[in-house]
N, C-alpha and C positions, 0 to 999 in steps of 0.2 A: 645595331646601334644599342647603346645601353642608357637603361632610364638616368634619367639627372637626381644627381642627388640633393633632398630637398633640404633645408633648415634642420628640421630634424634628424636628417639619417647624419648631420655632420655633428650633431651636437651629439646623438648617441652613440657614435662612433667612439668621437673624445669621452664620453664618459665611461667608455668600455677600455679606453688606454688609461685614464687619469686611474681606474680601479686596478689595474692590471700590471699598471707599471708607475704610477706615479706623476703628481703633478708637471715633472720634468720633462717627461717624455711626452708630453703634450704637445706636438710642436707641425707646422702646419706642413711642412715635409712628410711627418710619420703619419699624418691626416689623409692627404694624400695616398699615400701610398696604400692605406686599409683601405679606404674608399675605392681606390684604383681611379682617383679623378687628377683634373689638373689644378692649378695652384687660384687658376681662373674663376674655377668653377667654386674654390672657397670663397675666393674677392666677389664673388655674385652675391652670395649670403651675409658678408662679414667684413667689415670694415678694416680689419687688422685683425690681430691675433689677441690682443687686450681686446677687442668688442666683443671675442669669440668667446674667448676664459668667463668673459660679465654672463654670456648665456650659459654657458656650461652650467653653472652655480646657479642659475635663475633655473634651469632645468634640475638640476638633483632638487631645489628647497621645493620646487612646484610637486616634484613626485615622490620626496622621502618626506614631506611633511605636509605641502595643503594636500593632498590626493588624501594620505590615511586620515587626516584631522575630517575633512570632508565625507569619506567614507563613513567613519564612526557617527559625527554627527547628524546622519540622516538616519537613526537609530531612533525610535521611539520613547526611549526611557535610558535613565543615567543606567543601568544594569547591562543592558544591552549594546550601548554607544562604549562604554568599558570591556566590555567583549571585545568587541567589534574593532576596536582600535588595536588591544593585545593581541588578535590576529591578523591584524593589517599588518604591523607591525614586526612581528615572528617572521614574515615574510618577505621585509623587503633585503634590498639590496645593504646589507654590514659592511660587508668590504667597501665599498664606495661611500658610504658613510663614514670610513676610518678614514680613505683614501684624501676626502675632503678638510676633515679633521688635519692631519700630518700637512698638508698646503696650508693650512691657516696658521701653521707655525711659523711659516716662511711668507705668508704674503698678508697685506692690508687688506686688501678685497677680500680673500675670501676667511680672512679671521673675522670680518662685521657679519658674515655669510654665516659663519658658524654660530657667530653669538646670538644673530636674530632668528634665525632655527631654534638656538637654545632656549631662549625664550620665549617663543610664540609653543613649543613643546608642552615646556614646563608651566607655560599657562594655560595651556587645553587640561592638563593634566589636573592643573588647582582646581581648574570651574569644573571637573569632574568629580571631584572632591568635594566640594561645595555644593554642589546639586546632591552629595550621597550625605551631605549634614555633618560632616565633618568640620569640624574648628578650626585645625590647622590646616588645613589646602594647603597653602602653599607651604608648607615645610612637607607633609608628605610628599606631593608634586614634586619638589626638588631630590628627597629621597630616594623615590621611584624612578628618576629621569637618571640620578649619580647609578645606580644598579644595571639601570638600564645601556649606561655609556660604559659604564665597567665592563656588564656583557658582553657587550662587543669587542672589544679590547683581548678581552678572553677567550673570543671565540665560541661563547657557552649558544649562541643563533645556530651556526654550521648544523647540529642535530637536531630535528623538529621536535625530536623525544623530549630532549632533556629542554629544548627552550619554553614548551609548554607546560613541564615539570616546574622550570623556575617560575613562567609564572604562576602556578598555582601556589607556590609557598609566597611569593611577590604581593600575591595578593590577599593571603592570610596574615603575612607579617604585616601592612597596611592597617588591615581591618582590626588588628590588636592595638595597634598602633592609634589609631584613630577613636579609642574607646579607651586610651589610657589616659 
């Protein structure tokens, strides 16, 4: 007998085809079939397939964005929560983050998904700005979040070298930045 698969293993599952292959190929057949479960066994979790895509998206913003924002902010000092975020961050999941992105071109849901990630981002990022006494927060914040969205785009995450290279110049361009 094989164990039941829980909420979770179906939502991880889809977010390992949504990154892999595409918001399309999301679909409760190809669910199925990586699970090796029956269609049943989705209808136990999931109300339809629009309920399923709502948690998909509720799953990547909980772990590509409240986890690191959460992570950083049990940091002691803005120095360290700045840290702490820049390597949370280095790490996560790009590709499923692009994967997301390129759906929000094509759907209503998860383009409000994108904007309010983009937002709740680019605002951890100002009130860290802010706590470091900077003026402009929010223009740098939005700065560092456009480099940061470019990076990914680019690819420049893939190497752990070179993404803790960028950010070390990231965060010297800022800090000129922020004293000009």
């Amino acid at each position: 007998m094989t164990a039941r698969a829980t909420r979770q293993d179906w939502c991880a599952a889809g977010l390992d085809v949504l990154r892999d292959h595409g918001h399309e190929a999301v679909t409760i057949d190809r669910l199925c079939t990586t699970l090796g479960k029956t269609k049943g066994s989705f209808y136990h979790h999931f109300a339809d397939l629009d309920a399923y895509l709502g948690a998909l998206l509720a799953l990547w913003e909980q772990e590509l964005t409240d986890r690191p924002i959460d992570l950083a902010a049990r940091e002691p000092s803005v120095g360290k929560r700045s840290a702490r975020l820049d390597q949370v961050v280095r790490g996560l999941d790009h590709a499923l983050d692009l994967a997301v992105r390129a759906w929000s071109s094509r759907d209503r849901r998860a383009r409000q998904a994108i904007e309010r990630v983009d937002r709740r981002r680019i605002d951890y990022l100002a009130e860290l700005h802010r706590a470091s006494g900077h003026k402009r927060a929010r223009l740098l914040a939005e700065l560092e979040y456009a480099a940061f969205v470019g990076g990914q785009h680019l690819g420049w995450f893939d190497d752990p070298r070179h993404a803790a290279t960028l950010a070390r110049a990231m965060h010297d361009a800022l800090a000129l930045l922020a004293t000009a």
